[in-house]
C-alpha positions in Angstrom: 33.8 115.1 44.9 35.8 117.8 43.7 39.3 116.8 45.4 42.0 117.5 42.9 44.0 113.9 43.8 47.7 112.6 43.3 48.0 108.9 43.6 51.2 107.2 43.5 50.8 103.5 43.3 47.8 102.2 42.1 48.1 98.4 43.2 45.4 96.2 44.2 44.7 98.7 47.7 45.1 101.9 45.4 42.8 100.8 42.7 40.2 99.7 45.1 40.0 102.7 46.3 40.6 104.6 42.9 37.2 103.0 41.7 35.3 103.6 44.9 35.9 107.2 44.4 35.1 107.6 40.9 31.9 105.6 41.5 31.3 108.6 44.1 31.6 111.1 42.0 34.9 112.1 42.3 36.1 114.2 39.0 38.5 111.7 36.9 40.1 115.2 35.3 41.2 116.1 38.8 43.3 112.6 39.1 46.6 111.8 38.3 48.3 109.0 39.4 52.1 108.1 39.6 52.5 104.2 37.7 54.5 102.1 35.7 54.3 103.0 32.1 51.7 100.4 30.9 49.9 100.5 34.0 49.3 104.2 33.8 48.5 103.9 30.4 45.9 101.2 30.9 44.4 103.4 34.2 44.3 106.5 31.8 42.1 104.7 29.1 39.9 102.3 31.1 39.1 105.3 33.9 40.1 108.5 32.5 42.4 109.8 34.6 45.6 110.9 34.1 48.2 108.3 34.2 52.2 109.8 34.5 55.2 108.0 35.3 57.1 110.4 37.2 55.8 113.6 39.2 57.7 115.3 36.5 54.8 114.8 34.0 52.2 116.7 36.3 51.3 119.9 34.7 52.5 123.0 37.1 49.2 124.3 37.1 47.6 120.9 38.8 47.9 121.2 42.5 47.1 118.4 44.3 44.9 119.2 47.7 45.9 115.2 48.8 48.9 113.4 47.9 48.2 109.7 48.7 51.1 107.2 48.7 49.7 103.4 48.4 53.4 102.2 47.6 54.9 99.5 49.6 56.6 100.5 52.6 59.9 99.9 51.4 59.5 102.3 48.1 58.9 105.6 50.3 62.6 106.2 51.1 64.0 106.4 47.9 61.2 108.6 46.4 59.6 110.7 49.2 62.0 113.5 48.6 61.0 113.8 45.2 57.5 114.9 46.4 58.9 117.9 49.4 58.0 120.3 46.6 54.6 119.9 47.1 54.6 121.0 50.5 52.4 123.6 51.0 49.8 124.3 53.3 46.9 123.5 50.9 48.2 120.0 50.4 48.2 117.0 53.1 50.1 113.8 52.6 48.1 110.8 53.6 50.2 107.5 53.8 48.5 104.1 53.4 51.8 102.2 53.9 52.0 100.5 56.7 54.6 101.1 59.4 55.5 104.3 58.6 54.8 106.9 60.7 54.4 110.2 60.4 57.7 111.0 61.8 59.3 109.0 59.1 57.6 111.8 56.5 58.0 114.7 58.7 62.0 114.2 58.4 62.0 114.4 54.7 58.9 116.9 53.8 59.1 118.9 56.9 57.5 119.0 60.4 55.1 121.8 59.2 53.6 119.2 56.5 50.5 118.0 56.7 50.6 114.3 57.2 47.9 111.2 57.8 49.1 108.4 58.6 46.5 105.1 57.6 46.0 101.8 58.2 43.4 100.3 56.5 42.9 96.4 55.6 42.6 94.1 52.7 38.5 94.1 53.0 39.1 97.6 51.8 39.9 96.0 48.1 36.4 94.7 48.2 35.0 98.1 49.9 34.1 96.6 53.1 37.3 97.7 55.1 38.2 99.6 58.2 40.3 102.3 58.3 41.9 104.2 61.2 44.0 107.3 61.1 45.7 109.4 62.3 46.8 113.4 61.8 49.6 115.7 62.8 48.9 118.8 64.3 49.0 121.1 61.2 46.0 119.2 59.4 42.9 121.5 59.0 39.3 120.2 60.3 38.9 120.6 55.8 42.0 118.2 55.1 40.4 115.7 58.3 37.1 115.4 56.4 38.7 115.4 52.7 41.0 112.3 54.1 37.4 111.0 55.7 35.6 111.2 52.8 38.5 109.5 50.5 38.8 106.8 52.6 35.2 106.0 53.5 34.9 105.4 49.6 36.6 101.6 50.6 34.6 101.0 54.0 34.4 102.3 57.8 36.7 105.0 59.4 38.0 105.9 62.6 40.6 108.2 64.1 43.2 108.3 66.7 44.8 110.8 68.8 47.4 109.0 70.0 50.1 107.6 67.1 51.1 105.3 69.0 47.5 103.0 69.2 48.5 102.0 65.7 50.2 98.9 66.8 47.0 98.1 68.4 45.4 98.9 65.8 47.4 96.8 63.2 47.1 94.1 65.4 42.9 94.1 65.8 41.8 95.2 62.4 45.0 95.3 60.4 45.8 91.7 60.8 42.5 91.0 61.9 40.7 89.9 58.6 43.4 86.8 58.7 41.9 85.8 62.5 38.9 85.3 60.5 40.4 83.2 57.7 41.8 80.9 60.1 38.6 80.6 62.0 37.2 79.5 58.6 40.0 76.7 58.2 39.3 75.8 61.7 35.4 75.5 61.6 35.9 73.1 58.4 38.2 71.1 59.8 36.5 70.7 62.9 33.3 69.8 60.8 35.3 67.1 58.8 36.7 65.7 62.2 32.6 65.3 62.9 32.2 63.6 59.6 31.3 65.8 56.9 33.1 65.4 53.4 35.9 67.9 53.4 34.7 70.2 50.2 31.3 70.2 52.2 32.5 71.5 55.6 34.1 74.2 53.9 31.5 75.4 52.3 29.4 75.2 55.5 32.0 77.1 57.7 32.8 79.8 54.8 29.3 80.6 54.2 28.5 80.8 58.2 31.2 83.5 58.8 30.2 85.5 55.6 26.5 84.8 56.5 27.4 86.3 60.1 29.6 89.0 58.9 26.6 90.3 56.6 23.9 90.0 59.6 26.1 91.7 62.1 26.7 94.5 59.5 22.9 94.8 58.7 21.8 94.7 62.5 21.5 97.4 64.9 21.8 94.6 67.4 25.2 94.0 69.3 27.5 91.1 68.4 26.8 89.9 71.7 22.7 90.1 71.6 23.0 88.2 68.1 25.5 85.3 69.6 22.1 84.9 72.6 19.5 84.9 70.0 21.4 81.8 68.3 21.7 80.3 72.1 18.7 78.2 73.4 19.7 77.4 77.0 20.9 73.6 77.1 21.1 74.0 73.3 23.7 72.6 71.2 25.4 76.0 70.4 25.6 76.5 74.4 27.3 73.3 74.6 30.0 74.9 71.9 30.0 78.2 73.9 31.0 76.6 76.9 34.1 75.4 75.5 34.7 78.6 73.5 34.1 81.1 76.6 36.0 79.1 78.9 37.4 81.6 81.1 40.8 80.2 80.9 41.3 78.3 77.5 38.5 80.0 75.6 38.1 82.3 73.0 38.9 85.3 74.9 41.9 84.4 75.8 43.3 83.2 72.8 42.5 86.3 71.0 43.8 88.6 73.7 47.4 86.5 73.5 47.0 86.8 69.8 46.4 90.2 69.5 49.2 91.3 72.2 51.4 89.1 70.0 50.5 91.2 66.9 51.3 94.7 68.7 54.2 93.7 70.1 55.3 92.3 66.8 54.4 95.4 65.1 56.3 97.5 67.7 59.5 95.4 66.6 59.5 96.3 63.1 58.8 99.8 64.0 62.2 100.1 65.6 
């Protein structure tokens, strides 16, 4: 990848991604990235891009075809006017920070900038995440796939065409990787409640969701024809399905209540 790239903030979600690029190919000479002093320093030696504290630093003649802010939400209003002389048309601004839209950048760099809004999620540290997006109307089909290509680097991708599925989408795969955490807690302690030593059953219920996680990934079967194939009629995992798909109490529903919870939740702290 030839994509000359400004990073500002290189935290746990930036530096995932960081590395997944690099280990694509993309040119560490074309990188620069916005950090605290020792942390740009370190970034600069370990990787070999270039590490700057302030967007001062950045040589005139570097001009970034995607500036990517993976700052904390609250960081953007006190430094996104620093970066509205970068607007141009060559350049899009995609935004990992969650809640802001691209509204929020459009009133400080202008409604003719380029802007992708992202959400991706914390699986994205470890290069299995899922990202959705989002682009204004002035992104090019080019700055789509550069964005694309970025972001596949750290797992799957999809877009939107309506801004405002992004509470939905917080709520399913945003906040969903903590669903899945909790079902882990809740699969041990059930399995504890049936007798197993504690340290036991949570090995058993980790290693079944990773275990299922991997197998759904490397199937080209549906989630639901790999939950049948584990479901021998009158089995014991039939007898656990019909408490889980209990059209009233089960699964289902509790996910659909949890996930309307989420977006409305998420619509809140929009304002």
């Amino acid at each position: 990848m030839k994509t000359r790239l400004l990073l500002v903030g290189c935290g746990k979600m930036g530096g995932a991604m960081l590395e997944g690029w690099l280990a694509r190919g993309l040119n560490s000479d074309n990188v620069y990235i916005i950090e605290q002093a020792e942390t740009a320093e370190h970034l600069e030696t370990r990787l070999g891009v270039h590490g700057i504290t302030d967007l001062a630093d950045m040589p005139e003649s570097f001009v970034p075809q995607v500036v990517l802010f993976a700052v904390k939400p609250q960081v953007l209003p006190d430094i996104l006017e620093l970066y509205k002389p970068l607007v141009r048309a060559e350049t899009v601004f995609l935004s990992v920070a969650a809640g802001r839209t691209t509204s929020f950048f459009a009133k400080t760099l202008g409604k003719t900038a380029r802007i992708v809004r992202a959400m991706p999620n914390t699986p994205s540290s470890v290069s299995r995440g899922m990202t959705v997006m989002f682009p204004t109307d002035y992104v090019s089909t080019a700055q789509r796939d550069m964005c694309e290509t970025l972001l596949k680097a750290v797992g799957e991708v999809s877009w939107i065409d309506d801004e405002s599925l992004m509470d939905a989408v917080t709520a399913v795969s945003g906040s969903g990787p903590a669903y899945v955490f909790h079902m882990v807690e809740a699969l041990a302690k059930a399995g504890v409640n049936a007798g197993l030593p504690e340290d036991q059953a949570m090995l058993l219920a980790r290693q079944t969701i990773v275990g299922a996680g991997f197998l759904l990934d490397q199937s080209p079967e549906t989630a639901e024809t790999l939950r049948k194939n584990v479901t021998s009629p009158g089995g014991t995992t039939a007898a656990a399905l019909n408490v889980l798909m209990d059209p009233q109490n089960g699964l289902t529903d509790l996910m659909t209540k949890a996930v309307e919870a989420a977006r409305k939740r998420s619509l809140e702290l929009a304002g």
